[in-house]
C-alpha positions as CSV (number, residue, x, y, z in Angstrom):
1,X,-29.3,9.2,-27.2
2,X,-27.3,8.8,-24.1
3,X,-23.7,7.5,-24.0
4,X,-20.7,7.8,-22.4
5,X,-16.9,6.7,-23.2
6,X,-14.5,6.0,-20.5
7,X,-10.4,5.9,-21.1
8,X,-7.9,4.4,-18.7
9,X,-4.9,5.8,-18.9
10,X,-3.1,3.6,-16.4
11,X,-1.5,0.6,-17.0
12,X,0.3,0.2,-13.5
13,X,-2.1,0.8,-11.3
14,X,-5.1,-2.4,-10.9
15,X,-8.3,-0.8,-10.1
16,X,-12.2,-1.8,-9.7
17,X,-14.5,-2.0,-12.2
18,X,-18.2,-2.0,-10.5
19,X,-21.0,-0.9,-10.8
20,X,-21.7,1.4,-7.8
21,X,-25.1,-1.1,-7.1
22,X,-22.8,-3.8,-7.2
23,X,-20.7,-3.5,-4.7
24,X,-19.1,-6.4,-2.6
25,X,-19.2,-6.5,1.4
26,X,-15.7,-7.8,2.4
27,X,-17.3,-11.4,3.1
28,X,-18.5,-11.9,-0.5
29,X,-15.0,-10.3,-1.5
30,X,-13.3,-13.0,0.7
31,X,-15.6,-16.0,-0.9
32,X,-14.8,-14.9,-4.4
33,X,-11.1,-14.7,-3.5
34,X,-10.3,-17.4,-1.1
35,X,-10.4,-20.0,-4.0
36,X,-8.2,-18.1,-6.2
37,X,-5.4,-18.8,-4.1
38,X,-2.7,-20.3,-6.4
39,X,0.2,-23.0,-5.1
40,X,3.0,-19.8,-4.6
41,X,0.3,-17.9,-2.4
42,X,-0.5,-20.6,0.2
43,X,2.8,-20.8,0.4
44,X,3.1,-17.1,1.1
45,X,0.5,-17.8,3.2
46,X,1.8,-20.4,5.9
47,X,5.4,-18.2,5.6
48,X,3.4,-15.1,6.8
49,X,1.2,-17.1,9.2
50,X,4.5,-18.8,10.5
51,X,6.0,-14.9,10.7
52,X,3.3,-13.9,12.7
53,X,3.4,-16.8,15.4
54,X,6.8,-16.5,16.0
55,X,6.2,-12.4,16.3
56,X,3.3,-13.2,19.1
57,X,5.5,-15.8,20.7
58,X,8.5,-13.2,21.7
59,X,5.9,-10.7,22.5
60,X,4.7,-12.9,25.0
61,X,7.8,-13.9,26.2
62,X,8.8,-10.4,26.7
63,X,5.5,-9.7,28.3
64,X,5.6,-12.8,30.7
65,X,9.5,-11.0,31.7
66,X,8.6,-7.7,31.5
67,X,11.2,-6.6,29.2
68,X,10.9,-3.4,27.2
69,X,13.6,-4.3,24.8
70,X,12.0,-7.6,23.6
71,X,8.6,-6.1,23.6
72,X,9.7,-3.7,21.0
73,X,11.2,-6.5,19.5
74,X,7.9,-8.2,19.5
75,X,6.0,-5.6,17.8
76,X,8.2,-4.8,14.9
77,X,8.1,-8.6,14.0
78,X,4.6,-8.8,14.4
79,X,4.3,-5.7,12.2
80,X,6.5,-7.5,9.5
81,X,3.9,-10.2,9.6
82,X,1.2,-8.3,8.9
83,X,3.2,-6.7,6.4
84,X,4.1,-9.9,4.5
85,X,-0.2,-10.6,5.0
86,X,-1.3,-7.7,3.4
87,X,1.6,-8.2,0.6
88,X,0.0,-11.9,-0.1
89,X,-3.5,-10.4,-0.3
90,X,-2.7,-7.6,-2.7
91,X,-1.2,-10.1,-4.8
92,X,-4.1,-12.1,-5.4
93,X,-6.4,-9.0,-5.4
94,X,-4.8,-7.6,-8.3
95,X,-5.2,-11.3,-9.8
96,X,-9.2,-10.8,-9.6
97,X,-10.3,-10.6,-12.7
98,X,-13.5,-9.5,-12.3
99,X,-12.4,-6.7,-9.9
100,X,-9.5,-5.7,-12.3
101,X,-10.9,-3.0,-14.5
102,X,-10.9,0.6,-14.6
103,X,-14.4,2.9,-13.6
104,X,-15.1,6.3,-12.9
105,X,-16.8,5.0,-9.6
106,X,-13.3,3.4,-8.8
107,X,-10.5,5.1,-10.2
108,X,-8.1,4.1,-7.6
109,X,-9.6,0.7,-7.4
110,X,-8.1,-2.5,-5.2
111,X,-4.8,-0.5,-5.2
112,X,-6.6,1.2,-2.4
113,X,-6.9,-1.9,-0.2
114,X,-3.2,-2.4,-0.2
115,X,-2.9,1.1,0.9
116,X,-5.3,1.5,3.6
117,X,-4.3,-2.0,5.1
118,X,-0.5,-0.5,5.1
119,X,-1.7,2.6,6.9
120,X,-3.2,0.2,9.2
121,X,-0.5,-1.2,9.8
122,X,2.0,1.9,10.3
123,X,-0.7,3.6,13.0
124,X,0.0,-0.1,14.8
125,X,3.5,-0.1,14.8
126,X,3.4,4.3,15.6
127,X,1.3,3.5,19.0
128,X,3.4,0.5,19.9
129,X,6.5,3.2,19.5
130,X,4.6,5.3,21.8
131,X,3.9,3.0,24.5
132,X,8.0,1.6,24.3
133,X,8.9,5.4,24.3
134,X,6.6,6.1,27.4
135,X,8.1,2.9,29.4
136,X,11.6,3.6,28.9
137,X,11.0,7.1,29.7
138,X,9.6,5.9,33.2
139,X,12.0,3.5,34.1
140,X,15.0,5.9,33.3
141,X,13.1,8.8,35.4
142,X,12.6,6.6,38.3
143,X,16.1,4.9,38.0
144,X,17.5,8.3,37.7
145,X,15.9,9.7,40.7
146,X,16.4,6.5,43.1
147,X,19.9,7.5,42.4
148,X,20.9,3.7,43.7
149,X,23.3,1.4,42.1
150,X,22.4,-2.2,42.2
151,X,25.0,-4.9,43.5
152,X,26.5,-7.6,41.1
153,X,24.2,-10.1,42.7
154,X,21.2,-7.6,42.0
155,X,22.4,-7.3,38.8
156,X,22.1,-10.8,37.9
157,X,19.3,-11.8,40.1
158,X,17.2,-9.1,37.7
159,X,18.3,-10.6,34.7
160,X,17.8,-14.3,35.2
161,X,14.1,-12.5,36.7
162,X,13.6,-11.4,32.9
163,X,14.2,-15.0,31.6
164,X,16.3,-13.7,28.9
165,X,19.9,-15.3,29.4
166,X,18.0,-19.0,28.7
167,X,18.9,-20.5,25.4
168,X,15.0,-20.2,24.8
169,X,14.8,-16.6,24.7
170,X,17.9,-16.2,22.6
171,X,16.7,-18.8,20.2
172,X,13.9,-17.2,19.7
173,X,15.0,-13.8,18.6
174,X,17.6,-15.2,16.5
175,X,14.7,-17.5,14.5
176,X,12.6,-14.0,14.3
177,X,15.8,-12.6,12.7
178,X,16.2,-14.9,10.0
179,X,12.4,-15.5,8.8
180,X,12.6,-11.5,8.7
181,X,15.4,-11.4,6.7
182,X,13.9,-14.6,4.5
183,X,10.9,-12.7,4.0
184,X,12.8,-9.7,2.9
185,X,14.8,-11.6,0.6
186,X,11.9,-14.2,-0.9
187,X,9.1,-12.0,-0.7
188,X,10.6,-8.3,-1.1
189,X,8.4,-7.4,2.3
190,X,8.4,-4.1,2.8
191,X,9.5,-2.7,-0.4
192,X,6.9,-0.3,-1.1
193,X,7.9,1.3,2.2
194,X,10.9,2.3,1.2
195,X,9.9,3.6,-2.0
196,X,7.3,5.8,0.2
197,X,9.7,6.7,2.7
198,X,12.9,7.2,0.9
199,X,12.1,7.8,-2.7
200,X,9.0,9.3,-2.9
201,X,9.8,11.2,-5.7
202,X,10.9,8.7,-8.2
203,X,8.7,7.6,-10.4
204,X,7.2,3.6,-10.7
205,X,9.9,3.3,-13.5
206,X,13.0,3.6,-11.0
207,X,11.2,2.0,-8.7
208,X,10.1,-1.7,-10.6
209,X,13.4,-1.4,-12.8
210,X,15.9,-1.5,-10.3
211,X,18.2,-4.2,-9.0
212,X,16.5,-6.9,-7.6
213,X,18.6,-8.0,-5.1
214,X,20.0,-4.5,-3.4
215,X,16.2,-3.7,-2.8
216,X,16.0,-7.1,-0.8
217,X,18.8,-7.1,1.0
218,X,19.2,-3.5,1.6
219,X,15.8,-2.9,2.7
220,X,16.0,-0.7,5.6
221,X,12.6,-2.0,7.6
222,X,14.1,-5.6,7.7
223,X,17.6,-4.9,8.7
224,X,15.9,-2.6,11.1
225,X,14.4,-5.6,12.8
226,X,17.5,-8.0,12.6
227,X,19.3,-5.3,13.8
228,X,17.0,-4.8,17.0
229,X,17.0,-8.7,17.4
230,X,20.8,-8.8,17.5
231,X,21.1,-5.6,19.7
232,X,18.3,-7.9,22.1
233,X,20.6,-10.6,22.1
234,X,23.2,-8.0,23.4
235,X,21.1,-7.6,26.0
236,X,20.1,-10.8,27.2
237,X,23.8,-11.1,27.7
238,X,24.9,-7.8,29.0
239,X,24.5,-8.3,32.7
240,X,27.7,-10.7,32.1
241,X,29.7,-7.8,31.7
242,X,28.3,-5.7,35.1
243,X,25.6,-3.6,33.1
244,X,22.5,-2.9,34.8
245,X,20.2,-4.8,32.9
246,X,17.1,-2.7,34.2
247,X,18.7,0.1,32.6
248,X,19.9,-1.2,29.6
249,X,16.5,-2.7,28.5
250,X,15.1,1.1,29.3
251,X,18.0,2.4,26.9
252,X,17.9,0.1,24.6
253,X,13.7,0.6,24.3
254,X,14.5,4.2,24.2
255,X,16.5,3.5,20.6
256,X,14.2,1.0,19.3
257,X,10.8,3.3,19.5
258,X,13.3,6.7,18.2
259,X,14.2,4.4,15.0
260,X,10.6,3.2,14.9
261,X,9.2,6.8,14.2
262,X,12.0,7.3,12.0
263,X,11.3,5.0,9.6
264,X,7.0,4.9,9.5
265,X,5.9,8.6,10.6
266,X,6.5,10.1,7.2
267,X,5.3,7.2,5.1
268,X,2.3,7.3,8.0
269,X,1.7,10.6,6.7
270,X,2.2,10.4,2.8
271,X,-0.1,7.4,2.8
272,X,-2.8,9.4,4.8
273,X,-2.9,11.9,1.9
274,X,-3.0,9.4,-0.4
275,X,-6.2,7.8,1.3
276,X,-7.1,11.2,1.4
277,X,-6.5,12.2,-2.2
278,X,-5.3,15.1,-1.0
279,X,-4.6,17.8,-4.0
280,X,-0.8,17.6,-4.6
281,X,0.5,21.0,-4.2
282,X,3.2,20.5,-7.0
283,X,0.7,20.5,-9.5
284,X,-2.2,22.5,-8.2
285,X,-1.2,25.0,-10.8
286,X,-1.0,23.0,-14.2
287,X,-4.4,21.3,-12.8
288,X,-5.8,24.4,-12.3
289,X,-4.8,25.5,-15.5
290,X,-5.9,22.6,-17.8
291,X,-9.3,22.6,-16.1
292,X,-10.0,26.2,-17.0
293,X,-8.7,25.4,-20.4
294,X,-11.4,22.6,-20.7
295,X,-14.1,24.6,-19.4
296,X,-13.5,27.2,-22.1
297,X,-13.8,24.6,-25.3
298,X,-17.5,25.2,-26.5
299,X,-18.3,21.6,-27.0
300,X,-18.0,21.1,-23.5
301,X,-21.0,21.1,-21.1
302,X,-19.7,20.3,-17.8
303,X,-17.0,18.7,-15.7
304,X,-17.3,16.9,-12.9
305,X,-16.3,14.0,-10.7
306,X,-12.4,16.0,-10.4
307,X,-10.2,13.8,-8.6
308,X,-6.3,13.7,-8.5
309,X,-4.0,12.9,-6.2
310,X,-0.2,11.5,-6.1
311,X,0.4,7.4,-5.4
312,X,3.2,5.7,-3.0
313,X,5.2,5.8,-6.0
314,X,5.3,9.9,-6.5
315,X,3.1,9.2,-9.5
316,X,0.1,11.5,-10.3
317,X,-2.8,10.7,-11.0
318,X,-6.0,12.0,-11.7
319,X,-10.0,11.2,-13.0
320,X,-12.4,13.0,-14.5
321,X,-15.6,13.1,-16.4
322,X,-16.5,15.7,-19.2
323,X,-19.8,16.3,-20.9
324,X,-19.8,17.3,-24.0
325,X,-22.2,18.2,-26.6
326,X,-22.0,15.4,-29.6
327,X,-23.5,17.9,-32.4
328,X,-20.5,19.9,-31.5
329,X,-17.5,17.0,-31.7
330,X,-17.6,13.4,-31.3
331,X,-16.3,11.7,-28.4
332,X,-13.2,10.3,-30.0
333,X,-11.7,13.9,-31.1
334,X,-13.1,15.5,-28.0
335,X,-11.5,12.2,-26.5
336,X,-8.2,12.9,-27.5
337,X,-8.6,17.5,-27.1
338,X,-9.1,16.8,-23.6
339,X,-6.6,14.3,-23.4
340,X,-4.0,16.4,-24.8
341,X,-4.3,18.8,-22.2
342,X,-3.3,16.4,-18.9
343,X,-0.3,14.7,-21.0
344,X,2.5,17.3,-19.5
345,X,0.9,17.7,-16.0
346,X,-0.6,13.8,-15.0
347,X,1.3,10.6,-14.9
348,X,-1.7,8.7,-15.6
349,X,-5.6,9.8,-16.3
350,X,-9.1,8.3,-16.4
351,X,-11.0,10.0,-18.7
352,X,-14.9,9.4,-18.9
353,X,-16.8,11.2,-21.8
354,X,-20.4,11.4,-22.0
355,X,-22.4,12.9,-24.3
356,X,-25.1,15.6,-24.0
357,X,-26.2,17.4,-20.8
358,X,-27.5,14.2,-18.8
359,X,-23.8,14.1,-17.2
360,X,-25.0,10.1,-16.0
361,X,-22.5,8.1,-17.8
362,X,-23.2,5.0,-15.9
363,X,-26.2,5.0,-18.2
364,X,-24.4,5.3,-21.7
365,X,-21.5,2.2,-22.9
366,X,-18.4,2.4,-20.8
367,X,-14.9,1.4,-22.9
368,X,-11.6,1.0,-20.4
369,X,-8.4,1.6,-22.5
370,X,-5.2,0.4,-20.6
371,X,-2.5,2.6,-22.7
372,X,0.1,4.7,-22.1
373,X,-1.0,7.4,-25.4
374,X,-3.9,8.7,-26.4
375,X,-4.9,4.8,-28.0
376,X,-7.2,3.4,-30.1
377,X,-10.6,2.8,-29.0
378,X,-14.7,2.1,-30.3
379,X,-17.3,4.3,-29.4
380,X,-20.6,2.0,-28.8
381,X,-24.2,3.2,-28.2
382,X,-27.0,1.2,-26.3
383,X,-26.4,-2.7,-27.3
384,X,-28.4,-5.6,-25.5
385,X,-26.0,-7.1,-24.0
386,X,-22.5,-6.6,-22.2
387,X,-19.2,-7.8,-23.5
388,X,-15.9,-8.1,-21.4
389,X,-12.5,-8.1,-23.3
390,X,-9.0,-7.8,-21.6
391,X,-5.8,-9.0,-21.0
392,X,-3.5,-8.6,-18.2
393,X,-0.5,-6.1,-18.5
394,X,2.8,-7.6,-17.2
395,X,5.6,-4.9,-16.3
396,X,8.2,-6.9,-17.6
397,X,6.7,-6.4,-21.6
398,X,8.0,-3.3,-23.1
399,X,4.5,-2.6,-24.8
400,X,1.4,-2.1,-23.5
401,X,-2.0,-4.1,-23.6
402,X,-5.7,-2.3,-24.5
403,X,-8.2,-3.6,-22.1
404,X,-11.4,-2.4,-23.1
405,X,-15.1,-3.7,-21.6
406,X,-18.9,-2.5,-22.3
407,X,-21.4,-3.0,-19.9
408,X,-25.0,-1.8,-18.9
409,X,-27.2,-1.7,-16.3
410,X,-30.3,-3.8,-16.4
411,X,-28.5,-7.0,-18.3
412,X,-27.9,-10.0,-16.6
413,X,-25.3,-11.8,-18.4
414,X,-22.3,-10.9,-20.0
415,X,-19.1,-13.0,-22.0
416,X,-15.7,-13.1,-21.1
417,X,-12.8,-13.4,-23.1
């Protein structure tokens, strides 16, 4: 008889549990969710919606004046908007309880959407950069080589031209100041940013533990963008004082797009490998190692489906499914063998046993332990009918929860508790 036994080491991360014939298109996933939305997110939802119209607005006012600053002042709010969106969708992704579990066809699970949508939005805000870089570069090449210094009455003829010294304009940037800073404070936007750009190699215990309010005030991506709205408003005003506004805007849009690739090209590229699950190199040695040592137990048949990689959060994590004869040892002691192997090497593990040589655990009874240890768990062979237990893991208990589900293909119904 066929079965298989699957252990989720990983109480931090929210992940899928599908069948791989049951997956959803992103319209059925939007149906299921859309109603979901609680009171606190449709709030979240009209702040970011507000965020984003006031991000398009001063990118079209910059585009209608031809400004470079307050273009790039444009995109970085818009970028924050998106950010705050994809923050708000996460949120009630991970609340989708019949997404939430653990499977060896989903080991990353909805964690992954978060991700992807956050690379996303990095290459968005990268290519803005680009173009802002490759503007200013023009207009301080051609200013450079005209070699002609405009008049006081050019001076201020070009910068009423750019529509920036009306109260409007001003008003604007300052209002895109503060909801970035409210939605830095409120909503912690950007957070898991910083963690990827500057503390990569902490683990999710720093990260979640630490003081509430430094990580939303301090958080360099928003005072990036009030600081780029209050150096616009510097501009709008700088022709007052004889500066070429021309040449300030090119400066000024010069800075903006350096800081820009400062802050999102390495996070750019740590979330790429990450989407990637790209074989840290820290650990390709202990891996290595503990697979070879798995390989040589004699109850074991075969491994397969080898995946590990390291999260945003510098955590490692890694999934695996091991066939094992059951004449040889049961799956709970060859459960807790193999187990014993990843502890000093993986942050987290899903573990997927299945017995005999048919290696097709989707076929056997598939149990998802949330636990930090080795845990306690039932072994179950073929059963009519599919159960579904679980409860939802809060970081703020200092214990952990088991979640543990059966299912089977071919059933139709199943109970929820």
């Amino acid at each position: 008889m066929n079965s298989s036994i699957q252990f989720n080491h990983n109480s931090d991360l929210p992940s899928l549990k599908s069948n791989p014939k049951d997956k959803l298109s992103l319209l059925q996933l939007a149906l299921h969710i859309i109603p979901r939305f609680s009171s606190p997110h449709r709030n979240m939802l009209y702040w970011a919606l507000f965020h984003l119209l006031v991000g398009f607005s001063t990118l079209g006012l910059a585009l209608y004046n031809e400004s470079l600053t307050l273009t790039g002042f444009g995109y970085i709010v818009i970028f924050d908007g998106f950010g705050l969106m994809n923050q708000l969708v996460s949120q009630v992704l991970i609340n989708y309880d019949d997404l939430s579990g653990p499977s060896a066809s989903y080991p990353y699970g909805l964690k992954r959407f978060e991700i992807l949508f956050t690379f996303v939005n990095l290459l968005y805000i990268l290519f803005a950069a680009i173009n802002m870089l490759k503007e200013a570069l023009e207009t301080i090449l051609l200013a450079t080589g005209e070699g002609v210094e405009s008049t006081t009455e050019e001076i201020l003829a070009t910068a009423y031209s750019f529509g920036l010294s009306n109260f409007f304009g001003v008003a604007l940037v300052l209002i895109c100041c503060g909801v970035t800073f409210a939605s830095g404070l409120i909503y912690s936007n950007h957070w898991q940013l910083w963690l990827v750009r500057f503390y990569r190699e902490q683990t999710t215990r720093y990260s979640r533990y630490g003081n509430e309010n430094k990580k939303q005030i301090l958080n360099p991506y928003n005072l990036t963008t009030v600081a780029m709205g209050l150096s616009t408003v510097f501009f709008m005003f700088g022709f007052h004082f004889g500066v070429d506004p021309t040449q300030l805007d090119a400066y000024l849009s010069l800075i903006q797009s350096g800081v820009i690739f400062y802050l999102t090209g390495p996070p750019c590229v740590t979330l790429s490998m990450i989407l990637l699950q790209t074989l840290p190199q820290e650990i390709s040695g202990p891996i290595n190692e503990s697979l070879m040592e798995i390989h040589r137990l004699p109850f074991v048949i075969k491994v397969e489906s080898e995946h590990f990689w390291k999260t945003s959060y510098g955590e490692f994590i890694g999934s695996l499914k091991v066939t094992i004869n059951s004449n040889l040892m049961d799956e709970r002691s060859a459960f807790n063998l193999i187990y014993s192997k990843w502890e000093n090497v993986l942050d987290h593990l899903i573990l997927q046993i299945c017995t005999d040589d048919s290696g097709n655990g989707s076929q056997g009874i598939s149990s998802n332990y949330q636990a930090k240890g080795a845990g306690e768990g039932h072994i179950h062979h073929n059963h009519g009918h599919s159960h579904s237990h679980g409860h939802q893991d809060h970081h703020h208990h200092d214990h952990d929860h088991v979640h543990h589900s059966h299912d089977h293909n071919g059933h139709g119904h199943a109970h929820h508790h």
